[in-house]
C-alpha positions, 0 to 999 in steps of 0.5 A: 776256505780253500775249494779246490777243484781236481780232475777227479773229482766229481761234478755237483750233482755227480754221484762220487765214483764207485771205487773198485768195480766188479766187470762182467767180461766174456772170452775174447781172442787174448783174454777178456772182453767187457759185455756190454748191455741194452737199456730199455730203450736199445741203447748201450750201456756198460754194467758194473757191480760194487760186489761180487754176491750181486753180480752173481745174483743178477747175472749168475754164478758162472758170470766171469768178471774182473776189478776195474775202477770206474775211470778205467771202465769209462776209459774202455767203453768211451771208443765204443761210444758208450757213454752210459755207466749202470752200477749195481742194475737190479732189473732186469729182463728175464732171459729169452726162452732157447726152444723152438716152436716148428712152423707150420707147413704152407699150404699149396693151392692148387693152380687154376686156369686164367678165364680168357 
């Protein structure tokens, strides 16, 4: 029996790689840039979706985003000290509201004399 081992090939244990990956991307200065997200616990994580239907369903329908495999995801987020992959995530936390509450004005108190 011949067990080979190879680069790609995933550890014991390792989930094998996804293959083609959808990447939300954003604008950057020269074409696209991969987001980023937080974990629940503040870190970061790179988010990837195996189809496209579920990206939009999580992140919406104007969600832009590119095919990337799993090494070259991992590649990109590695110098920004992600080392976290999330694929096919489906919770997630409803985004914040944009309106503003207006604070309430101080109240001034009037000023009283020091007793000497």
């Amino acid at each position: 029996m011949a067990d080979a081992l190879y680069g790609d090939d995933p550890e014991p244990g390792e989930p094998f790689p996804a293959g083609r990956l959808c990447v939300p991307v954003r604008p950057g200065g020269s074409g696209f840039v991969m987001r980023l997200f937080r974990t629940p616990v503040g870190g970061r994580a790179a988010v990837a979706f195996t189809d496209p239907g579920l990206l939009r369903a999580v992140l919406g329908a104007d969600q832009p985003w590119i095919l990337l495999s799993e090494p070259a995801l991992r590649a990109l987020a590695e110098p920004l000290d992600v080392r976290e992959l999330r694929i096919d995530p489906v919770l997630t936390a409803p985004r914040p509201a944009t309106t503003s509450v207006p604070l309430p004005e101080p109240r001034r108190r009037p000023l009283t004399a020091l007793a000497s």
